[in-house]
N, CA, C and O atoms as CSV, one atom per row, in Angstrom:
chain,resi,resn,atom,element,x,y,z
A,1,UNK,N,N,349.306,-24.270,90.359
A,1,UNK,CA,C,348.198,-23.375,90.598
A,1,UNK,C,C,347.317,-23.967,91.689
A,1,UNK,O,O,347.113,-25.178,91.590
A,2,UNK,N,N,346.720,-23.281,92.785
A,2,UNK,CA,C,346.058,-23.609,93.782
A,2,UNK,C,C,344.454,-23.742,93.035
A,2,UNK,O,O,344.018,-23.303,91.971
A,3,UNK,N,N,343.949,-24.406,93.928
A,3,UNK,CA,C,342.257,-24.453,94.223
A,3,UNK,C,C,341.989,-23.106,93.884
A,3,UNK,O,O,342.860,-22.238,93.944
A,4,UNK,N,N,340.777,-22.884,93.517
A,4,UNK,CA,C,340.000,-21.726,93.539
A,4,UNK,C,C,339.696,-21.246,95.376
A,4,UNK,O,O,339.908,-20.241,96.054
A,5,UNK,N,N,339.083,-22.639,95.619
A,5,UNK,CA,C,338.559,-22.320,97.206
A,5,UNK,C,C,339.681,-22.261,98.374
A,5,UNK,O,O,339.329,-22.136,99.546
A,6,UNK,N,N,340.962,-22.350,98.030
A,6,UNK,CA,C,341.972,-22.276,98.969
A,6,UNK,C,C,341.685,-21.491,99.629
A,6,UNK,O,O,341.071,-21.643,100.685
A,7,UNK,N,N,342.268,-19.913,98.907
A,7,UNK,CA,C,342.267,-18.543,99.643
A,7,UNK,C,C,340.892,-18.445,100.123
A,7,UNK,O,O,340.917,-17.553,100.971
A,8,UNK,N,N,339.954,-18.805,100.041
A,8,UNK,CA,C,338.847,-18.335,100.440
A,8,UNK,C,C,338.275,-19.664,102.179
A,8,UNK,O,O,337.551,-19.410,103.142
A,9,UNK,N,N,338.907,-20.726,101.873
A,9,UNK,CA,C,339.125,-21.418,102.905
A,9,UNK,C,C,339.690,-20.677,104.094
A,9,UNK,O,O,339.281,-20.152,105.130
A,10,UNK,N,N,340.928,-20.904,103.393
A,10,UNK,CA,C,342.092,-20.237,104.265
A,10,UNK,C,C,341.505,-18.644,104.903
A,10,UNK,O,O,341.985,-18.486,106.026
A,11,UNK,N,N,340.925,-17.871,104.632
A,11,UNK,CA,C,340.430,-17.318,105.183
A,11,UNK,C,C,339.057,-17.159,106.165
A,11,UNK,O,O,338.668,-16.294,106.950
A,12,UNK,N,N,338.440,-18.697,105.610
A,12,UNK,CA,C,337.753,-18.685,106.856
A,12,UNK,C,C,338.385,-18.528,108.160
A,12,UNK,O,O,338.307,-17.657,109.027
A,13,UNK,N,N,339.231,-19.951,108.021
A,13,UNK,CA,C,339.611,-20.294,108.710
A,13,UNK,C,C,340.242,-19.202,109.797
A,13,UNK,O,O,339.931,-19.099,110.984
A,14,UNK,N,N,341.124,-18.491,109.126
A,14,UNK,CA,C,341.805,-16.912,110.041
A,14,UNK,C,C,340.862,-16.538,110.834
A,14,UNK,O,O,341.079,-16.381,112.035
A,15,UNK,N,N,339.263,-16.271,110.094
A,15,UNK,CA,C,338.382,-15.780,110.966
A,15,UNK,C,C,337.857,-16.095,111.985
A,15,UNK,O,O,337.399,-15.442,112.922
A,16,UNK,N,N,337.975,-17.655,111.674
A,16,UNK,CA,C,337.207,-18.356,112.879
A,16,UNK,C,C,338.740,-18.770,113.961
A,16,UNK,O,O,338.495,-19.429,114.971
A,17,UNK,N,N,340.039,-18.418,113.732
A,17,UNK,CA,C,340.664,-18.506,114.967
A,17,UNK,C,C,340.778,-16.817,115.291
A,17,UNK,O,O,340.930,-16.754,116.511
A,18,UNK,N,N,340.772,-15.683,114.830
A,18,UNK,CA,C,340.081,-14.651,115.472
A,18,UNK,C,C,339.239,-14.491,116.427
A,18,UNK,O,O,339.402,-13.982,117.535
A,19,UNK,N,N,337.936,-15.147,115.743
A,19,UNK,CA,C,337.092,-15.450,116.974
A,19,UNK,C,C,337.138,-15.815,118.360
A,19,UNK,O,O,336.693,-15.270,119.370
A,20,UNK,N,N,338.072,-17.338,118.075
A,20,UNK,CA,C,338.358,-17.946,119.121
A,20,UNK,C,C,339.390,-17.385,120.045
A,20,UNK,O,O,339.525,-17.699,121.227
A,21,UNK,N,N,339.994,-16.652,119.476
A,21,UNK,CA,C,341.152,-15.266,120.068
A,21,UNK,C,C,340.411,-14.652,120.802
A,21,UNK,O,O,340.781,-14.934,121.942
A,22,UNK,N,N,339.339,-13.780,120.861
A,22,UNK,CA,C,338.774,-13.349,121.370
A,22,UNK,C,C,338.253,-12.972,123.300
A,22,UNK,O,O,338.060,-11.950,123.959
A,23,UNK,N,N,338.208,-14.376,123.549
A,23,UNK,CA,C,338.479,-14.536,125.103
A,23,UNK,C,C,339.870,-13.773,125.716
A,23,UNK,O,O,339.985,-12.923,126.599
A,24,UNK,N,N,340.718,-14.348,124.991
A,24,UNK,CA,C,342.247,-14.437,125.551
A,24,UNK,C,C,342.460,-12.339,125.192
A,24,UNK,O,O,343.060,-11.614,125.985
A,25,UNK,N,N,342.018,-11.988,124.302
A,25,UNK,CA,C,341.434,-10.253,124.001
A,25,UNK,C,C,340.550,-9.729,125.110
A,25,UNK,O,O,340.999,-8.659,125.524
A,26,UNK,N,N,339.281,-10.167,125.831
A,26,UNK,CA,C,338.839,-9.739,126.771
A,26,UNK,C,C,339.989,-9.655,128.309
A,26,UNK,O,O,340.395,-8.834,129.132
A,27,UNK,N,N,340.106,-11.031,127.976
A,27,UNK,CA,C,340.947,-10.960,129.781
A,27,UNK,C,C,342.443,-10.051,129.685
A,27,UNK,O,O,343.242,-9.980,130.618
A,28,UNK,N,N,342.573,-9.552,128.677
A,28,UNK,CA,C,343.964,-8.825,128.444
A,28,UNK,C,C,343.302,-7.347,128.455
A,28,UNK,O,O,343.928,-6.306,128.655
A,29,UNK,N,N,342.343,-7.422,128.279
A,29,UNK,CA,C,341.752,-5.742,128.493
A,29,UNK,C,C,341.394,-4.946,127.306
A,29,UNK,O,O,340.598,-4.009,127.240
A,30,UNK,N,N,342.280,-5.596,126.168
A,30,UNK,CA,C,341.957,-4.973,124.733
A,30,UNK,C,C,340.456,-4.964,124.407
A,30,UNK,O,O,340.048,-4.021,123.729
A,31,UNK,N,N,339.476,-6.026,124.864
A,31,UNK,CA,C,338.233,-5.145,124.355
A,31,UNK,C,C,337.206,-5.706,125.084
A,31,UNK,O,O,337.231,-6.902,125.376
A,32,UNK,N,N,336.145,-4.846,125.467
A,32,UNK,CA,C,335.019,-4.992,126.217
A,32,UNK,C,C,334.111,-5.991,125.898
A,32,UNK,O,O,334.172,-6.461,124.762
A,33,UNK,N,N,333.087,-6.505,126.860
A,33,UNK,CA,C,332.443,-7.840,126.494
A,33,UNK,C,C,331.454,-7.236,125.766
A,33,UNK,O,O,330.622,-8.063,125.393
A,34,UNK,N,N,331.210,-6.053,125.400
A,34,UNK,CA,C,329.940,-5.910,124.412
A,34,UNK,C,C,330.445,-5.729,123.017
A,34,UNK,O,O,329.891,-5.764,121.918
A,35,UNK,N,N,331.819,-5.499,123.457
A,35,UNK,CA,C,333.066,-5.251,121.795
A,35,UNK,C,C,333.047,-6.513,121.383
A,35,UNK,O,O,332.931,-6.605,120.161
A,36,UNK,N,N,333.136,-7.748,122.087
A,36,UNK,CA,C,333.426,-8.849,121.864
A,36,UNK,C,C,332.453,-9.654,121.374
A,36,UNK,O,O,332.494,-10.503,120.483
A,37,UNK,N,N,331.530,-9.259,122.104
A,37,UNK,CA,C,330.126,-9.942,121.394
A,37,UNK,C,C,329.703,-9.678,120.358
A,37,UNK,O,O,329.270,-10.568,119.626
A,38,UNK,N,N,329.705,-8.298,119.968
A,38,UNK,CA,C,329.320,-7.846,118.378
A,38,UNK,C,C,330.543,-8.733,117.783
A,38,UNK,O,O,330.487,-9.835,117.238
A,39,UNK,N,N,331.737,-7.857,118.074
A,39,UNK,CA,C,332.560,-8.598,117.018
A,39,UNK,C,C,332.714,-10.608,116.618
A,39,UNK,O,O,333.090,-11.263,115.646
A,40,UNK,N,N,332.139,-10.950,118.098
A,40,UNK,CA,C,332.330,-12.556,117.747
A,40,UNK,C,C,330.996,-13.197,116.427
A,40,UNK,O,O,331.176,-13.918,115.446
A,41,UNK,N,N,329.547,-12.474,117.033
A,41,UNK,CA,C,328.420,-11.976,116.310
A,41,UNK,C,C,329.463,-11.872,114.029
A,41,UNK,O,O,329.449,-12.566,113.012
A,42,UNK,N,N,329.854,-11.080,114.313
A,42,UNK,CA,C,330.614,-10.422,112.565
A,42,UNK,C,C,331.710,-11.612,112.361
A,42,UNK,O,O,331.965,-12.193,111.306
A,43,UNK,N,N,332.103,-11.755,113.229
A,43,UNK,CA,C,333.477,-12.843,112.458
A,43,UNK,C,C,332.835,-13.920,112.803
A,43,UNK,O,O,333.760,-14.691,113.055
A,44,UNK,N,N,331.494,-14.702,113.050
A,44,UNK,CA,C,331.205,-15.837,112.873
A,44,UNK,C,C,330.119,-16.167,111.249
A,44,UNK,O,O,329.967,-17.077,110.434
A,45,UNK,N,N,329.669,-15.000,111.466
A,45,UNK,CA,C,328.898,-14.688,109.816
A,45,UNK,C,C,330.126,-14.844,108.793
A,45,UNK,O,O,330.247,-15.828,108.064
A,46,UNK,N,N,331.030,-13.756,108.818
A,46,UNK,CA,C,331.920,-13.593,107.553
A,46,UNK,C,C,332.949,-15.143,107.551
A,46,UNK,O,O,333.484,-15.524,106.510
A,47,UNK,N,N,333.076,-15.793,108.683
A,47,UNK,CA,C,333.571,-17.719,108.657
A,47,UNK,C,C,332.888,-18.169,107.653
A,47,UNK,O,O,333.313,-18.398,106.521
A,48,UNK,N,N,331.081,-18.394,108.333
A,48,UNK,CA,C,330.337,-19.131,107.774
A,48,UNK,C,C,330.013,-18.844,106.480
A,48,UNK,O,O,329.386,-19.717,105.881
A,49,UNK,N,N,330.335,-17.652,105.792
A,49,UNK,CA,C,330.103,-17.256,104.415
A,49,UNK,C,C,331.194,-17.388,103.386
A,49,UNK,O,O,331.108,-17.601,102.176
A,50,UNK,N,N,332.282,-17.204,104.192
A,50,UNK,CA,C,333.370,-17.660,103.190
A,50,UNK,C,C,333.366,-19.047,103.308
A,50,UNK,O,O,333.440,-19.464,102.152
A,51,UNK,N,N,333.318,-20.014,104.101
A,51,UNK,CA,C,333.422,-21.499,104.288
A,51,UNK,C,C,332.241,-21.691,102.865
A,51,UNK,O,O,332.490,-22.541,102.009
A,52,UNK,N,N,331.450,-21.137,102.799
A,52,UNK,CA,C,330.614,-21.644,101.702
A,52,UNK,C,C,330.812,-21.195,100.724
A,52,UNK,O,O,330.376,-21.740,99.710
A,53,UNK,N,N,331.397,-20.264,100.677
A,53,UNK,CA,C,331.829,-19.845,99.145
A,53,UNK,C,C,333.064,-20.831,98.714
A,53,UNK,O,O,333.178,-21.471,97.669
A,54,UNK,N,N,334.146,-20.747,100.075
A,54,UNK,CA,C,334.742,-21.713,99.554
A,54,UNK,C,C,334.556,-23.845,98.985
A,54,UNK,O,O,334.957,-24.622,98.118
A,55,UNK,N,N,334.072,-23.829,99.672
A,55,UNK,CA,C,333.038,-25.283,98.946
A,55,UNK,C,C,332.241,-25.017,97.682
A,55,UNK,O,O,332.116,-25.997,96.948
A,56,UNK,N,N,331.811,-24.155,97.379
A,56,UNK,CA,C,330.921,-23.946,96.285
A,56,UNK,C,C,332.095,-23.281,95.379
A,56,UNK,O,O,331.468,-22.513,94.650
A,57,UNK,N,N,333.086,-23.204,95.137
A,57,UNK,CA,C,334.567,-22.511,94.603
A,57,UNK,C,C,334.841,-24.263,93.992
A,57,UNK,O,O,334.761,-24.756,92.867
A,58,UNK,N,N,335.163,-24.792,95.250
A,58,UNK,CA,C,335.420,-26.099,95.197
A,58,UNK,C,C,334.338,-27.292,94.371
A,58,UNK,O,O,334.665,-28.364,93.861
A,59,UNK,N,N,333.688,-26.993,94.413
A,59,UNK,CA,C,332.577,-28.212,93.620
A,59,UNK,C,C,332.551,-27.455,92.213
A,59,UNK,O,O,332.869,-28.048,91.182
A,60,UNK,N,N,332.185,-26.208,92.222
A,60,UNK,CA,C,332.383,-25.589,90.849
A,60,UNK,C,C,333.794,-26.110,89.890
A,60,UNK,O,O,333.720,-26.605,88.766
A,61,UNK,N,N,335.050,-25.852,90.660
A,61,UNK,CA,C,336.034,-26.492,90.013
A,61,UNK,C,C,335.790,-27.848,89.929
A,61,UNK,O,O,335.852,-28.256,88.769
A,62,UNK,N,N,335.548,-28.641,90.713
A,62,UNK,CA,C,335.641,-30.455,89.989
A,62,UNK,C,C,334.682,-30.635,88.953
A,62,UNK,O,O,334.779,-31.589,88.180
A,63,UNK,N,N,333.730,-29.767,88.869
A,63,UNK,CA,C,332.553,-30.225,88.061
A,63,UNK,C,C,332.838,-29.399,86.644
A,63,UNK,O,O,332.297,-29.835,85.628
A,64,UNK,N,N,333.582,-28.350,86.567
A,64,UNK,CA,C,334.083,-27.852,85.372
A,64,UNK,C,C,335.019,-28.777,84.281
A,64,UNK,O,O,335.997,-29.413,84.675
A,65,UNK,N,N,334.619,-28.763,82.974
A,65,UNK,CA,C,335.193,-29.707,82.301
A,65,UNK,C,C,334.239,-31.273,81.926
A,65,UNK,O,O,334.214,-31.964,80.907
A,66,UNK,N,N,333.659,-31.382,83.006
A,66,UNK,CA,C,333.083,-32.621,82.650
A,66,UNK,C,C,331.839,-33.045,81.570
A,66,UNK,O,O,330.899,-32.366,81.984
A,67,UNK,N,N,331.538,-33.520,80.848
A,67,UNK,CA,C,330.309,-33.588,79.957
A,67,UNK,C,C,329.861,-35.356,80.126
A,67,UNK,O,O,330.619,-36.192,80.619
A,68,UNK,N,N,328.810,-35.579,79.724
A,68,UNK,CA,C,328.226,-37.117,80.081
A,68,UNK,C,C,327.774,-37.462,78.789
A,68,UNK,O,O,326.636,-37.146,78.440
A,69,UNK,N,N,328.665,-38.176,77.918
A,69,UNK,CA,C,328.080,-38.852,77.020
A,69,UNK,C,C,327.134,-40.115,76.999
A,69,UNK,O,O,326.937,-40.601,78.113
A,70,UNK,N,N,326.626,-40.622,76.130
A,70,UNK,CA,C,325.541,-41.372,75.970
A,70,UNK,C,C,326.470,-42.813,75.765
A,70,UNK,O,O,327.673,-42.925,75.530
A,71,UNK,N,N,325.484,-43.792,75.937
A,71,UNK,CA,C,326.108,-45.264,75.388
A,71,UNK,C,C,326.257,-45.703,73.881
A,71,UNK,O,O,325.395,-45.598,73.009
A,72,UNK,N,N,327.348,-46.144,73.774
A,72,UNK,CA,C,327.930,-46.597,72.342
A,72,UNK,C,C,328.375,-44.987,71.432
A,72,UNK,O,O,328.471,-44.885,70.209
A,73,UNK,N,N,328.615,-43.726,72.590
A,73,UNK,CA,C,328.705,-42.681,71.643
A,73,UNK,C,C,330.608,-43.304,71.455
A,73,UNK,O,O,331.105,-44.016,72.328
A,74,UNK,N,N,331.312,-42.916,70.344
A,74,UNK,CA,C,332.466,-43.040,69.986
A,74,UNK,C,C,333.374,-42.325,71.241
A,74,UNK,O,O,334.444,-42.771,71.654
A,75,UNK,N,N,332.797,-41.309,71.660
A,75,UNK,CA,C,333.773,-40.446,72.332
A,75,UNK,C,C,333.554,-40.889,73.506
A,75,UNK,O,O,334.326,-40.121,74.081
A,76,UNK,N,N,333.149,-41.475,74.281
A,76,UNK,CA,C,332.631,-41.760,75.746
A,76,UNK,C,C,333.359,-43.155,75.819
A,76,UNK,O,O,334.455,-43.111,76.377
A,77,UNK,N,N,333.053,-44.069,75.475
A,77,UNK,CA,C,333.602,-45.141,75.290
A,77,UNK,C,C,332.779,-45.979,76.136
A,77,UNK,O,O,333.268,-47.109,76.151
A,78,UNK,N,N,332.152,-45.932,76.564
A,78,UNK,CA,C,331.370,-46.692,77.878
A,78,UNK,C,C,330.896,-48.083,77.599
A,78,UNK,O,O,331.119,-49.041,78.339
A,79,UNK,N,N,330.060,-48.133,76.201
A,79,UNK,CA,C,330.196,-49.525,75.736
A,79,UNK,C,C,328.157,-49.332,76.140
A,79,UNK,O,O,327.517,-48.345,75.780
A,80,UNK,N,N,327.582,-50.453,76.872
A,80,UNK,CA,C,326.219,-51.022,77.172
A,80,UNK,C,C,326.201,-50.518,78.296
A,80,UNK,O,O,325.176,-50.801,78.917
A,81,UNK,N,N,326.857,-49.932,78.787
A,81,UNK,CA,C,326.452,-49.598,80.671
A,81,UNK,C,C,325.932,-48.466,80.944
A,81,UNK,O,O,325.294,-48.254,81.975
A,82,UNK,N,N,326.169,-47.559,79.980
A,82,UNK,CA,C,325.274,-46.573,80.133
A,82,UNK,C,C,325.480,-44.975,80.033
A,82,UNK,O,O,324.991,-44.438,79.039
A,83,UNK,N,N,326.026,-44.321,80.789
A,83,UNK,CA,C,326.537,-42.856,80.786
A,83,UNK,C,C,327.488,-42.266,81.229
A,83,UNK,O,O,327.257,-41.644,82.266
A,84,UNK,N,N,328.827,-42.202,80.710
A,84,UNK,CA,C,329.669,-42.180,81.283
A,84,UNK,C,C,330.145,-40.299,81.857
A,84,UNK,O,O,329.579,-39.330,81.351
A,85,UNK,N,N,330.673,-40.232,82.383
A,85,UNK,CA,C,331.360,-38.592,82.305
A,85,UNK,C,C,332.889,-38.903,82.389
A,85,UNK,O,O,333.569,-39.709,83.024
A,86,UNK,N,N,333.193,-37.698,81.273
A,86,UNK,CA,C,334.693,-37.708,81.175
A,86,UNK,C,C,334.853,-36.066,80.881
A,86,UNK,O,O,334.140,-35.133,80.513
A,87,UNK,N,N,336.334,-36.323,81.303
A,87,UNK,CA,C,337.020,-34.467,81.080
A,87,UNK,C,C,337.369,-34.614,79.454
A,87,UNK,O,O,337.845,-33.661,78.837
């Protein structure tokens, strides 16, 4: 089973080489520099929003599962040092 934040990575990522596509789209004629500007404008927002969803996908999963027991609790095992976290 993948990451939560894969697909949502992975789709930044598409967006932001879209973007960068973009030039090589003007000088071919497919779209005008005011087409290009809005659109570079939309696919640099919808990058930067999935890039953070995907990190926040990602920290949500590592941090799921974990609890922090206390010192000398039986289940923690930590001993005098102090607070441990375990899955």
């Amino acid at each position: 089973m993948s990451r939560p934040g894969t697909v949502t990575g992975g789709l930044a990522a598409l967006a932001c080489a879209a973007c960068c596509a973009l030039p090589l789209f003007i000088a071919a004629g497919v779209l005008t520099g005011a087409a290009a500007a809005l659109l570079e404008r939309t696919l640099l927002a919808v990058a930067a929003g999935l890039a953070v969803a995907a990190l926040a996908m990602g920290w949500g999963h590592s941090r799921r599962g974990k609890r922090c027991v206390a010192a000398g609790d039986p289940a923690g095992g930590c001993g005098a040092t102090g607070c441990a976290c375990v899955r």
